[in-house]
Backbone as JSON Lines, residues from 0, in Angstrom:
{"i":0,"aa":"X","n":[0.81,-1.17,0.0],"ca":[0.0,0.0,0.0],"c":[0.87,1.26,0.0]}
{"i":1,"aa":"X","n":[1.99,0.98,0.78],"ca":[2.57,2.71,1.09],"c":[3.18,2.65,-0.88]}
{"i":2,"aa":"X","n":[3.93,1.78,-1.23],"ca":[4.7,1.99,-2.51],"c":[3.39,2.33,-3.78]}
{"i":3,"aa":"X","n":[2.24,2.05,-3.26],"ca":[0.74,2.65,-4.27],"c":[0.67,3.93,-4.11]}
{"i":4,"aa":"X","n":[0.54,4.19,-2.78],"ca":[0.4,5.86,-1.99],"c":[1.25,6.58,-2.67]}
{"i":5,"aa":"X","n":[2.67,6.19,-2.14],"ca":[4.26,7.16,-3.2],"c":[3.77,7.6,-4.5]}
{"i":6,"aa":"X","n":[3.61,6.45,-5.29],"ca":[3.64,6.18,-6.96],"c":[2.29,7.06,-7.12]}
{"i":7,"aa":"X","n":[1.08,7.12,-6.69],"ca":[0.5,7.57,-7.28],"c":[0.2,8.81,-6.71]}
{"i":8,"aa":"X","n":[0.34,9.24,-5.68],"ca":[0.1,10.6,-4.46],"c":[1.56,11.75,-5.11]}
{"i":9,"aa":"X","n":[2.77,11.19,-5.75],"ca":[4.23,11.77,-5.64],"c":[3.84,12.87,-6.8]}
{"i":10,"aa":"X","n":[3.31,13.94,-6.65],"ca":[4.2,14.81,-7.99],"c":[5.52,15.65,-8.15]}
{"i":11,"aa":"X","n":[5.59,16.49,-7.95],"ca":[6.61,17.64,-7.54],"c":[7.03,17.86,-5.95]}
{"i":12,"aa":"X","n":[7.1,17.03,-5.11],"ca":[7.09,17.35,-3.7],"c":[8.64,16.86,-4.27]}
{"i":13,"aa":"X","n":[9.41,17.56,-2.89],"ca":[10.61,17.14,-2.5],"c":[11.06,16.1,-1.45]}
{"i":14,"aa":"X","n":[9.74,16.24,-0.29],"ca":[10.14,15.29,0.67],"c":[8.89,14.27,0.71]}
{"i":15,"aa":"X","n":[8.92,13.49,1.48],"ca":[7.65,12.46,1.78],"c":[7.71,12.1,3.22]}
{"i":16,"aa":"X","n":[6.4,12.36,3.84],"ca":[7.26,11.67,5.4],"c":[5.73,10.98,5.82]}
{"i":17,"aa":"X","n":[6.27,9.47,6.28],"ca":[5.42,8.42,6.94],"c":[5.11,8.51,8.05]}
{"i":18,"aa":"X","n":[3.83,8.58,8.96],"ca":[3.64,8.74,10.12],"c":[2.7,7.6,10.42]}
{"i":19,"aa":"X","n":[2.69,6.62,11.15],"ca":[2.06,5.85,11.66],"c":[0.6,6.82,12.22]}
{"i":20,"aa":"X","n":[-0.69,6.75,12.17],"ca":[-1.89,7.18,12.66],"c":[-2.11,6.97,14.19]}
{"i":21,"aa":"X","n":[-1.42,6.12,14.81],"ca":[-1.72,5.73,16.34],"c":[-0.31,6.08,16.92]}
{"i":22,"aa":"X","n":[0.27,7.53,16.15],"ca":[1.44,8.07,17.04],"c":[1.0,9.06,17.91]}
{"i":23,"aa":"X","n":[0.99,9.09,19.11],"ca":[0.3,10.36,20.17],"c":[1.19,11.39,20.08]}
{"i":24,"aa":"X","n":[2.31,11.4,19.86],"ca":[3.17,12.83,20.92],"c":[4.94,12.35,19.52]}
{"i":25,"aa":"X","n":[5.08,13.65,19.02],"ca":[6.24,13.9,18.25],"c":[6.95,15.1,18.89]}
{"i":26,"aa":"X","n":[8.28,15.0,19.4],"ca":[9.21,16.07,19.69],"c":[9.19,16.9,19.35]}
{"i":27,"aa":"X","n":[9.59,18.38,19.99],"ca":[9.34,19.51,19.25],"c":[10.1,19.52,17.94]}
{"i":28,"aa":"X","n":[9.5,19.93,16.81],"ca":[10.03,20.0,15.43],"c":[10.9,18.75,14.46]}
{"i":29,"aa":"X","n":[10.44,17.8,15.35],"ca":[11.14,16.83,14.26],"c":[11.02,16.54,12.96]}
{"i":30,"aa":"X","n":[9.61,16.85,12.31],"ca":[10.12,17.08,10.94],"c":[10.63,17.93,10.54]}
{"i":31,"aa":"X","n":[10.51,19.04,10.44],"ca":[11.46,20.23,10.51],"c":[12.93,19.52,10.49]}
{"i":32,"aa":"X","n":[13.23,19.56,11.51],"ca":[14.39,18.71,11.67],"c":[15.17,17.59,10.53]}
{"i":33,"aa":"X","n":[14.29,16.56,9.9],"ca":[13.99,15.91,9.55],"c":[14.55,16.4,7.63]}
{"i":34,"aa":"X","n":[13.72,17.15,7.51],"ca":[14.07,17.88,6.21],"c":[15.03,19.29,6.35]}
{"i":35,"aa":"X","n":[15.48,19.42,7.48],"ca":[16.75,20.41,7.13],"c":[17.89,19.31,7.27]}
{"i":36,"aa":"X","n":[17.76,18.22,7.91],"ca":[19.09,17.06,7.5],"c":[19.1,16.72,5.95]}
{"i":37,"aa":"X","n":[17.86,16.24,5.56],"ca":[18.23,16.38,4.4],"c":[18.34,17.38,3.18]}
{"i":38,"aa":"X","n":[17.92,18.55,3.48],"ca":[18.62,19.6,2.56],"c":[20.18,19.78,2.93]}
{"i":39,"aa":"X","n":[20.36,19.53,4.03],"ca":[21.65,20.22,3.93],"c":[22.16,18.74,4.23]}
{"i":40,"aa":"X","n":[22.54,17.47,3.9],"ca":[23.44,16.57,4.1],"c":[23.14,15.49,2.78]}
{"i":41,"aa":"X","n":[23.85,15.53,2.12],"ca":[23.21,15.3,0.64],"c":[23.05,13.71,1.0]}
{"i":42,"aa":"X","n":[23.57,12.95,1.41],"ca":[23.53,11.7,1.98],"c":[22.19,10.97,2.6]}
{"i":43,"aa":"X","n":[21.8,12.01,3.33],"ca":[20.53,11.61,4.25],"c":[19.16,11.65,3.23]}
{"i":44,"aa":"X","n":[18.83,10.46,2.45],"ca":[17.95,10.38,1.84],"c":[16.89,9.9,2.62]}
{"i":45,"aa":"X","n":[17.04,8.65,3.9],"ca":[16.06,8.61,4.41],"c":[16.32,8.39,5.92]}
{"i":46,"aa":"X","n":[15.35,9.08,6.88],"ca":[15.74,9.6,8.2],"c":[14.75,8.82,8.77]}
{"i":47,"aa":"X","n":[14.52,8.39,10.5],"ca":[13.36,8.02,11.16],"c":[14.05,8.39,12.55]}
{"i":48,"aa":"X","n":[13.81,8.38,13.34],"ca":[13.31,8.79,14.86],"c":[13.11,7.4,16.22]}
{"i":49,"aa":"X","n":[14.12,7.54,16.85],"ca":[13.17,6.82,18.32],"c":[11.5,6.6,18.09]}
{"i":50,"aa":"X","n":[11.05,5.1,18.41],"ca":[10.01,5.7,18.37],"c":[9.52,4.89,19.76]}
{"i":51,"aa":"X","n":[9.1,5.42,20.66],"ca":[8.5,4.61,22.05],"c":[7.47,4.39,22.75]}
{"i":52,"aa":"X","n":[6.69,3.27,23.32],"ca":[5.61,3.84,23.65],"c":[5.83,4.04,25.76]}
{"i":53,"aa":"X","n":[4.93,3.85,26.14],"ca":[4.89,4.41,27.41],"c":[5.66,3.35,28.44]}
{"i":54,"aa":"X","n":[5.16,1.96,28.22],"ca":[5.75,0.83,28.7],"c":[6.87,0.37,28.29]}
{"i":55,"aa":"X","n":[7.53,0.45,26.73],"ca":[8.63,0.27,26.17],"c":[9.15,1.19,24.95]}
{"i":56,"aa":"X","n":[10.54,0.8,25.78],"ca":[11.37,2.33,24.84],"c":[11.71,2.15,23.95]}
{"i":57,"aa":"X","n":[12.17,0.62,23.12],"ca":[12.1,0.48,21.45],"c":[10.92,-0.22,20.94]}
{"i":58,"aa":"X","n":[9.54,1.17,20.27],"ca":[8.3,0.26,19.62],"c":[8.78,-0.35,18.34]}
{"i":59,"aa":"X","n":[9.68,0.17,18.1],"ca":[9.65,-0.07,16.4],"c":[11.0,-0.77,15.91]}
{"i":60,"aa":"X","n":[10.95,-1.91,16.01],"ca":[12.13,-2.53,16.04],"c":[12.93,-2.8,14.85]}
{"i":61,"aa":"X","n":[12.15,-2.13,13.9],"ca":[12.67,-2.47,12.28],"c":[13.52,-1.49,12.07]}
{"i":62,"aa":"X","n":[14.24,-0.66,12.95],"ca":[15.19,0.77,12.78],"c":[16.03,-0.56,13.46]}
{"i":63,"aa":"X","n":[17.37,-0.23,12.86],"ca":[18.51,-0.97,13.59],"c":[20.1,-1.04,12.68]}
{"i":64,"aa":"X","n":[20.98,-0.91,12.95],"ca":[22.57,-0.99,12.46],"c":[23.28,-2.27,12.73]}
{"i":65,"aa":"X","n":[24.08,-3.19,11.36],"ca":[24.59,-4.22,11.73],"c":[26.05,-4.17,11.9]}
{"i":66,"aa":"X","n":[26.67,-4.62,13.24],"ca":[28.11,-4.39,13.34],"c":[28.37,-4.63,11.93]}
{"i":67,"aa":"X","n":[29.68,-5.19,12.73],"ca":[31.05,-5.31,10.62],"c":[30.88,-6.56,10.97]}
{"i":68,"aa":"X","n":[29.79,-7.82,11.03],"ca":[29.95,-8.87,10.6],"c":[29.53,-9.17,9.19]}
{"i":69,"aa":"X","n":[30.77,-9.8,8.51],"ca":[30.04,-9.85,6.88],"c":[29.13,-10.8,6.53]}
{"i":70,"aa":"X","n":[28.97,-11.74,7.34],"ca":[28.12,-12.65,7.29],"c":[26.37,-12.6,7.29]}
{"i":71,"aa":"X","n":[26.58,-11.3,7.52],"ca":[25.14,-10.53,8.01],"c":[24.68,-9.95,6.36]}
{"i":72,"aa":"X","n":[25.77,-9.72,5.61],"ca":[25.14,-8.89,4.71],"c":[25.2,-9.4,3.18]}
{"i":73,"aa":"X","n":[25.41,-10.54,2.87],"ca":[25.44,-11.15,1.55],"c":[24.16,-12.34,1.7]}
{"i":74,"aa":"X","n":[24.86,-12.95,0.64],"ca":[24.16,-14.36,0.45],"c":[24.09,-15.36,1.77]}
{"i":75,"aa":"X","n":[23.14,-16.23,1.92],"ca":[23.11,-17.02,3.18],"c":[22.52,-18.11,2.49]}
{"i":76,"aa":"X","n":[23.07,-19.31,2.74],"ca":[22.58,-20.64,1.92],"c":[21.02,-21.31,2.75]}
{"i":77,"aa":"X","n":[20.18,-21.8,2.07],"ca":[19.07,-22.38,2.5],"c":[19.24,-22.59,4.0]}
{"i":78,"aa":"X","n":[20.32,-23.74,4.1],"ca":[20.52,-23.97,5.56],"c":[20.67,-23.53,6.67]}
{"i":79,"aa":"X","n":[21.34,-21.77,6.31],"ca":[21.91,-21.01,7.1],"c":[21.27,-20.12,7.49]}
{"i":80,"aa":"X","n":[20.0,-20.13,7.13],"ca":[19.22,-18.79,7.08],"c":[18.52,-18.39,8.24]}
{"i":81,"aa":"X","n":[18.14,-19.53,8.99],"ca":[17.51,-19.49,10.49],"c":[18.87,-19.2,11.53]}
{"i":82,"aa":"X","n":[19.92,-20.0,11.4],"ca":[20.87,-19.63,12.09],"c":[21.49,-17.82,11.91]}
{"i":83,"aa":"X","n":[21.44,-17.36,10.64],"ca":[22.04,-16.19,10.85],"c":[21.1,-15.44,11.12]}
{"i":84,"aa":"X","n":[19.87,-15.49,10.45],"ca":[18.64,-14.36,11.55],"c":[18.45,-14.58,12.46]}
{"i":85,"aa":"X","n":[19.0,-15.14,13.61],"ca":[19.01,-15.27,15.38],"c":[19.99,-14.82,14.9]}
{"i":86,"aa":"X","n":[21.17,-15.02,14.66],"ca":[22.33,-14.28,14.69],"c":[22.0,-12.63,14.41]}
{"i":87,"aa":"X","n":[21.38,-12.21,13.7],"ca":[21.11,-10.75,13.2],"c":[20.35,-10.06,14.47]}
{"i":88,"aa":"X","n":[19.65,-10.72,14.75],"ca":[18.59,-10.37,15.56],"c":[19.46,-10.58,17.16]}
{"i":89,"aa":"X","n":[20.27,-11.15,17.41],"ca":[20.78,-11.11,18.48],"c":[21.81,-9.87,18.92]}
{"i":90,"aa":"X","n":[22.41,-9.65,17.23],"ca":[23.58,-8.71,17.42],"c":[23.33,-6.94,16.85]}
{"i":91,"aa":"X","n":[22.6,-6.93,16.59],"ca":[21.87,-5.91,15.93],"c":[21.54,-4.87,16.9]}
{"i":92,"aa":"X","n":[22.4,-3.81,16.44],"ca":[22.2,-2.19,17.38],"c":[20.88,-1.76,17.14]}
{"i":93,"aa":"X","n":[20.27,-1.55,17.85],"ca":[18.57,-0.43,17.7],"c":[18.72,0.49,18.23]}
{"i":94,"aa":"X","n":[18.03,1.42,18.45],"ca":[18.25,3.04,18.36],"c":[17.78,3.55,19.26]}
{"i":95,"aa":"X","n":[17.64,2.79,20.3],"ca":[17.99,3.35,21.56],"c":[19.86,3.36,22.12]}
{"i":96,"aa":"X","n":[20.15,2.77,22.23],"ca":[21.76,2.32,22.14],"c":[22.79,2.87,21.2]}
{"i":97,"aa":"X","n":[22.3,3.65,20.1],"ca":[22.97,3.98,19.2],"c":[22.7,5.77,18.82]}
{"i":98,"aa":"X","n":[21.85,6.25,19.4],"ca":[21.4,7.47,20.17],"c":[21.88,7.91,21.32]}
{"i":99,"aa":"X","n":[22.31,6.93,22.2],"ca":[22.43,7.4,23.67],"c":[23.45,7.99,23.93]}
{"i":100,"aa":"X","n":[23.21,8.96,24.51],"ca":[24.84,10.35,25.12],"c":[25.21,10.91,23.79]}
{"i":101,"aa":"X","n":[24.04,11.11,23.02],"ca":[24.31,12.24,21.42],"c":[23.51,13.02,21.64]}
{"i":102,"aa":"X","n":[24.02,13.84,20.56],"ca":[23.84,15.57,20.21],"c":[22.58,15.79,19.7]}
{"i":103,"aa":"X","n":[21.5,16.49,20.33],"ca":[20.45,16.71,18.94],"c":[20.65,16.73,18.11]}
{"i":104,"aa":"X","n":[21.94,17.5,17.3],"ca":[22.16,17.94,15.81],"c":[22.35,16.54,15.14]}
{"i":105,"aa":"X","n":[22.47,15.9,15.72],"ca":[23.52,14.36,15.09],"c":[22.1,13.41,14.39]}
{"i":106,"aa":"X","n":[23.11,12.8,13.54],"ca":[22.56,12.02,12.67],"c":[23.36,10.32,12.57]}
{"i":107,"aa":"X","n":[22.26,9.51,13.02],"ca":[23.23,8.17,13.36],"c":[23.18,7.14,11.88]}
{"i":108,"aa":"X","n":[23.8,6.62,11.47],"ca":[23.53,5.69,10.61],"c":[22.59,4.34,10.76]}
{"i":109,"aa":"X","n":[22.02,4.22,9.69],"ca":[21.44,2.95,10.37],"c":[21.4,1.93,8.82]}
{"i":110,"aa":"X","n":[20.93,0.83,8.85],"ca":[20.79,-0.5,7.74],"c":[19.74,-0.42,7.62]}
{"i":111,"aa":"X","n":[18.94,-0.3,8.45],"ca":[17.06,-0.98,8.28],"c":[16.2,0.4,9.16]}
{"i":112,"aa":"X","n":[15.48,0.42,8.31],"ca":[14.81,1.44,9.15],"c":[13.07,1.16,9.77]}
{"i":113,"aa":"X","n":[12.44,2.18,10.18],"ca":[10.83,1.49,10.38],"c":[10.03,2.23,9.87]}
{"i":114,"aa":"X","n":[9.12,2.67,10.23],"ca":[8.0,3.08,9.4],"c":[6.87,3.96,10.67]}
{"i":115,"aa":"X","n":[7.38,3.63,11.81],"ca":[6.43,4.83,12.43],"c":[6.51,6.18,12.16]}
{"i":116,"aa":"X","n":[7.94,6.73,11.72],"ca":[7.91,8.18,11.23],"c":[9.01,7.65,10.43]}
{"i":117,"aa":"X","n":[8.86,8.24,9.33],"ca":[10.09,7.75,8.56],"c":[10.33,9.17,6.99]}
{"i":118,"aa":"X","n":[10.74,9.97,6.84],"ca":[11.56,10.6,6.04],"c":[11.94,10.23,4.75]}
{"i":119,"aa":"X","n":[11.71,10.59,3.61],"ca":[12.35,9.83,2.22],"c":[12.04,10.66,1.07]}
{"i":120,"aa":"X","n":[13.45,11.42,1.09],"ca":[13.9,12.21,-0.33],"c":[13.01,11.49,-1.4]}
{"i":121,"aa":"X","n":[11.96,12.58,-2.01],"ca":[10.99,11.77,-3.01],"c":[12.32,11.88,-4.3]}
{"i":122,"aa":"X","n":[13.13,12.5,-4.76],"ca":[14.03,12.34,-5.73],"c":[14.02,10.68,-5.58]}
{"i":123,"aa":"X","n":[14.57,9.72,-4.44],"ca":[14.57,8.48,-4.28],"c":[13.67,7.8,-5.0]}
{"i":124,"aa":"X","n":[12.62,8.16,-4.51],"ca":[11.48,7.33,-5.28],"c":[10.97,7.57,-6.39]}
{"i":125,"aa":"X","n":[11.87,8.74,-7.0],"ca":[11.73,9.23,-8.2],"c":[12.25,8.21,-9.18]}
{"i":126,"aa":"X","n":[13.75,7.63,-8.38],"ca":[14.76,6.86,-9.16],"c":[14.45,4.98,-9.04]}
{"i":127,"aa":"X","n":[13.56,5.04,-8.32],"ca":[12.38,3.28,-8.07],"c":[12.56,3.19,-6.57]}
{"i":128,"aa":"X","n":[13.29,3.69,-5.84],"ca":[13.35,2.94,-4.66],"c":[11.99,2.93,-3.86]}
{"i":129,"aa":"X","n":[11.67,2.01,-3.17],"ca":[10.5,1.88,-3.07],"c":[10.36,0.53,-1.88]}
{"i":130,"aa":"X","n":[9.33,0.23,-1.18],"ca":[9.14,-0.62,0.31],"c":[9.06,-1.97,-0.71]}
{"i":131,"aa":"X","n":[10.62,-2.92,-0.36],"ca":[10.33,-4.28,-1.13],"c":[9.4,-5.35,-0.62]}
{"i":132,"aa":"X","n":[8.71,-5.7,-1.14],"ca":[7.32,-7.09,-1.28],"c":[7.86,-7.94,-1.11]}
{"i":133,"aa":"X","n":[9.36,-8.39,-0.8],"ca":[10.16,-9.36,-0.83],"c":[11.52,-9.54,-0.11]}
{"i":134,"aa":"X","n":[11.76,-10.47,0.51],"ca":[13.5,-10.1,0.96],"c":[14.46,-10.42,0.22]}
{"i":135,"aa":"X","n":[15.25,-8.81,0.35],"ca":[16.18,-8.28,-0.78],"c":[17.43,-8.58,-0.39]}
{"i":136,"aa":"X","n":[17.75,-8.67,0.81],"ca":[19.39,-8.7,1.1],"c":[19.5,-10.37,0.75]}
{"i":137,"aa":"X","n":[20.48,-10.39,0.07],"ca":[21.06,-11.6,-0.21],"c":[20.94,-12.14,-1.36]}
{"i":138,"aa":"X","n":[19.47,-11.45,-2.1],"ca":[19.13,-11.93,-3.62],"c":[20.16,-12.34,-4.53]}
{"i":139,"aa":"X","n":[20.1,-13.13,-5.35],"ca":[21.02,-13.12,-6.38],"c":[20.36,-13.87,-7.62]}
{"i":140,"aa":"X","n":[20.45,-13.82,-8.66],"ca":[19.88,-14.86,-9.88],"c":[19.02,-15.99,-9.69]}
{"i":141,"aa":"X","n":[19.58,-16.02,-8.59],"ca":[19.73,-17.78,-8.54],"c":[18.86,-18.24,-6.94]}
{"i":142,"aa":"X","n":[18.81,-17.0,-6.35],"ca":[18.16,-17.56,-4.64],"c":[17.92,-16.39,-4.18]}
{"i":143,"aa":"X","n":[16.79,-16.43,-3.23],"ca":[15.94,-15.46,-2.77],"c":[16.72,-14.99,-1.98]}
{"i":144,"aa":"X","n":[16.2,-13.62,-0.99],"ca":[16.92,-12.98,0.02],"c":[16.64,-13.85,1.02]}
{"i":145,"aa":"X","n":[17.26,-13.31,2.48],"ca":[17.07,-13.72,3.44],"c":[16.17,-12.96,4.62]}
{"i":146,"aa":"X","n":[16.68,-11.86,4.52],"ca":[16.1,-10.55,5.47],"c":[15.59,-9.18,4.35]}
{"i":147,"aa":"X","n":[14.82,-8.26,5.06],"ca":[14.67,-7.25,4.5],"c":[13.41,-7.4,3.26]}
{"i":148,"aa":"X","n":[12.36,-7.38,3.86],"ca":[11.48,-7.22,3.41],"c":[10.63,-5.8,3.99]}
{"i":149,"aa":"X","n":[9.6,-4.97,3.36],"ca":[9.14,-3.62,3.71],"c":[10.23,-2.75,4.53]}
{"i":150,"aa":"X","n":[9.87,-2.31,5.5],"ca":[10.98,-1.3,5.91],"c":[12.58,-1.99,6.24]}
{"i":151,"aa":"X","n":[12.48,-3.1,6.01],"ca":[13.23,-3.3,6.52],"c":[14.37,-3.81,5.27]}
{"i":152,"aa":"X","n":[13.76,-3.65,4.04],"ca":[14.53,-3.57,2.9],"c":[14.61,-2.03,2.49]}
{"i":153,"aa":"X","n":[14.3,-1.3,2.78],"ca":[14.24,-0.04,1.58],"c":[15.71,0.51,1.42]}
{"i":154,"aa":"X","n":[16.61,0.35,3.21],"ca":[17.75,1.1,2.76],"c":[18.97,-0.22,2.08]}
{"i":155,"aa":"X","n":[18.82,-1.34,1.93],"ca":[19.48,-2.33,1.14],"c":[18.53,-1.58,-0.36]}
{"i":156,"aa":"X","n":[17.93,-1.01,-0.58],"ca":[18.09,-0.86,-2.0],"c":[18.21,0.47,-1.87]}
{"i":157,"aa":"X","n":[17.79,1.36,-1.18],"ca":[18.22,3.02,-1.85],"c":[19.84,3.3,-1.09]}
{"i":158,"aa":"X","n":[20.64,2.53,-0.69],"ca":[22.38,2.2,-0.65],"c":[22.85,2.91,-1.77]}
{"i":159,"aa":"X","n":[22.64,2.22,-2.9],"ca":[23.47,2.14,-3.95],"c":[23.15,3.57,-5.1]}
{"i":160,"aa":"X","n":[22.18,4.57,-4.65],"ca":[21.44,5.28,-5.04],"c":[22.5,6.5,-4.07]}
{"i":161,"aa":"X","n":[23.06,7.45,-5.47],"ca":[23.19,9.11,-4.89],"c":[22.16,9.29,-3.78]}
{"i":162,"aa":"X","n":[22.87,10.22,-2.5],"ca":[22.04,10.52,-1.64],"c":[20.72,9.21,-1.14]}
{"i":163,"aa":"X","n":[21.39,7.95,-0.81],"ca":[20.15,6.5,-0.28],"c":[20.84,6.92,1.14]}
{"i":164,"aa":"X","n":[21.4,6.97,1.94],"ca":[21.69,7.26,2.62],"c":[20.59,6.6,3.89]}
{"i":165,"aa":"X","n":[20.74,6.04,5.6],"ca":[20.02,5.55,6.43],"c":[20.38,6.22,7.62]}
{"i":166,"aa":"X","n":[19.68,6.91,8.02],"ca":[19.9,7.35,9.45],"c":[19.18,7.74,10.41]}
{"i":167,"aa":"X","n":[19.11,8.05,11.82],"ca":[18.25,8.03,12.2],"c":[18.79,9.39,13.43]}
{"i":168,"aa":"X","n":[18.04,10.33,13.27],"ca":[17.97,11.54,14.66],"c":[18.54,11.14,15.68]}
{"i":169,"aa":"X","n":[19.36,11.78,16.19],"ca":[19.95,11.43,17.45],"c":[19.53,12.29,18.48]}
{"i":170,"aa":"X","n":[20.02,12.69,19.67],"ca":[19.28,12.87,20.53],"c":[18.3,12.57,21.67]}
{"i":171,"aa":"X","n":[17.67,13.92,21.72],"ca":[16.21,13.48,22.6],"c":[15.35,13.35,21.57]}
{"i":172,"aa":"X","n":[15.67,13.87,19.91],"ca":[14.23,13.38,19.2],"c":[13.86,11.58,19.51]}
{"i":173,"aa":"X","n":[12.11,11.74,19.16],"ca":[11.71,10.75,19.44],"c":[9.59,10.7,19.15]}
{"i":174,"aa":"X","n":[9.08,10.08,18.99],"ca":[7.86,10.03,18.81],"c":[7.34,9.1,19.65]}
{"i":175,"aa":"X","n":[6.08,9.16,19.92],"ca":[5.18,8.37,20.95],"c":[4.23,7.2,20.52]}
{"i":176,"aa":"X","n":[4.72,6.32,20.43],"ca":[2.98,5.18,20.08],"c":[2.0,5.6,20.75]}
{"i":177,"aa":"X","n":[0.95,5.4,20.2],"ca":[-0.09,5.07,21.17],"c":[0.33,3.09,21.92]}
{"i":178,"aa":"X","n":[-0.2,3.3,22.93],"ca":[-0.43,2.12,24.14],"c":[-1.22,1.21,23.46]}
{"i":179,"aa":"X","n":[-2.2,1.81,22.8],"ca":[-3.44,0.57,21.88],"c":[-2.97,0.06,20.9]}
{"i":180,"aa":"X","n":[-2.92,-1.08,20.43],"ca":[-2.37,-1.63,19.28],"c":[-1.38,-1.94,18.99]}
């Protein structure tokens, strides 16, 4: 649905920004914020935010950075595929931890992002990038991905794209779930 919304909602805008409907409470000015990173950091094509709800401080677990294991980021054979997603999922920075004791101004990198507030240079989606229907990391000719399907593929494909860029607000920015749902 969101890659229908883009494609057919996109004319001349410069930015696009995703907000989950059951978000209560956004930091002062974070979009703002949001689109002066990316005017002025040619890199930052797509940005997202802490997002927490009242009982727990990471809602949105599809924002996250993978150390330098290479094993994490290519091909993974049939067999291997349950073993390295516990592996991913075990070792995998989220954005609480990768935020913490930073600068408002700062901008953290990230691999995977989420979708409760999420940021994306429409130039990007000008050039196809777009929420994959499928998991992309690992694809090759010959065998499916392993990980990275919807948000959690977009920055494995807008990477390789001028200005694809993944990062996420540092700081106290941050947005609120709602508790319901």
């Amino acid at each position: 649905m969101r890659n229908y919304l883009m494609l057919k909602a996109l004319h001349d805008e410069k930015h696009i920004i995703w907000l989950d409907a059951d978000v209560v409470e956004l930091s002062d000015n974070i979009v703002q914020t949001m689109i002066s990173h990316s005017d002025t950091n040619g890199d930052a094509g797509l940005i997202t935010a802490l997002c927490h709800q009242n009982q727990m401080l990471n809602y949105d677990k599809n924002a996250w950075k993978v150390g330098d294991n290479p094993r994490l980021s290519g091909s993974v054979s049939d067999g291997d595929r349950e073993a390295v997603l516990a592996e991913l999922v075990a070792t995998r920075m989220m954005i609480p931890e990768l935020v913490n004791g930073t600068d408002d101004s700062a901008l953290v990198p990230l691999d995977s992002v989420g979708g409760t507030i999420l940021y994306i240079r429409a130039a990007l989606v000008r050039q196809g990038v777009n929420f994959p229907q499928f998991n992309v990391v690992g694809t090759t000719w010959s065998q499916t991905g392993w990980v990275g399907v919807e948000t959690e593929g977009i920055c494995y494909v807008a990477r390789g794209l001028k200005g694809g860029g993944c990062f996420a607000l540092a700081g106290k920015h941050h947005i609120r779930h709602s508790d319901w749902g």
